[in-house]
Structure formats: structure tokens, C-alpha cells
N, C-alpha and C positions, 0 to 999 in steps of 0.2 A: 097659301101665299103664292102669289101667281109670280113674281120675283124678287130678288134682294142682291144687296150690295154686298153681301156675306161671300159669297162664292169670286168676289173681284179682291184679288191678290195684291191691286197698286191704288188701292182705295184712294189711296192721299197723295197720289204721283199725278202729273199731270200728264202721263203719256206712260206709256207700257213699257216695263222693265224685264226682259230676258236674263237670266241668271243662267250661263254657261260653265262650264267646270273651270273656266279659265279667264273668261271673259265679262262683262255685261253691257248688254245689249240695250236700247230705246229705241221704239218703234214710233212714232208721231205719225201724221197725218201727212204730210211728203213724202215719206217711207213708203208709207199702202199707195200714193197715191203714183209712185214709178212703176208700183206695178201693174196698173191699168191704162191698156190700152187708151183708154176715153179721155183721160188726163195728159198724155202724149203731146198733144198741142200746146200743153201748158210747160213744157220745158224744152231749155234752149240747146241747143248739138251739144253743149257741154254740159250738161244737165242740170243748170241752174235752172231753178224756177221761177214761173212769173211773180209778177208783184201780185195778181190775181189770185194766185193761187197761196202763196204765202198769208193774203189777206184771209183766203178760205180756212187755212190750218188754225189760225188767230183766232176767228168765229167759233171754231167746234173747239179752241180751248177753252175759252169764256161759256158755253155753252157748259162743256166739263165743269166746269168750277160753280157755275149756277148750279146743276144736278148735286155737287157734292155739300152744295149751301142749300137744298131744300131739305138734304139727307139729313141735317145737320151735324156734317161731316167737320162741317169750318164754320 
């Protein structure tokens, strides 16, 4: 098996979930993408993001949820 959805912990989450001793975390696609330089452009001195890029997070979740509907996840 070249790969599998066995080894992903938030199978049915639509974004990744950190479990801290204390806390819990969600990581989405705005999250990763403050921490790339490339993306910089895409947010505002107060670090709201664009509408572009919001749209981009949107895409790769629909994208997620297609992957978890061919899995026959949902």
C-alpha cells in the first residue's frame, strides 16, 4: 500500500486538531499560511486576510471533503 488514510488521526475533521495537556488547538489553512513568507501579501498590518485568500482556504476545504467522499469516508 503506497498510502492510506489509517495513519490521519482527524479523518472526519475538517482541519487538524492539536490536543495539548490543556488546551486544543485547530490548525486550518490561514494558520500555515501566516507562516509563509509567499502569503504575506495576502494579509492586512492587522492580519486579517484577504478575501482571496479566504476564498483559497474554502477551495482546499471542499477539496478535503471530496478526498474524504471518494474514501468513502461520508
Amino acid at each position: 500500500m503506497l498510502w492510506s488514510f489509517t495513519i490521519n488521526r482527524c479523518l472526519n475533521s475538517v482541519f487538524i486538531v492539536i490536543d495539548l495537556e490543556f488546551i486544543q488547538l485547530s490548525f486550518q489553512f490561514i494558520h500555515f499560511a501566516r507562516t509563509e513568507v509567499r502569503f504575506a501579501k495576502h494579509f492586512a498590518p492587522d492580519g486579517t486576510p484577504s478575501p482571496a485568500l479566504l476564498k483559497a482556504q474554502e477551495d482546499r476545504l471542499k477539496n478535503w471533503r471530496r478526498l474524504q467522499e471518494l474514501a468513502g469516508l461520508h
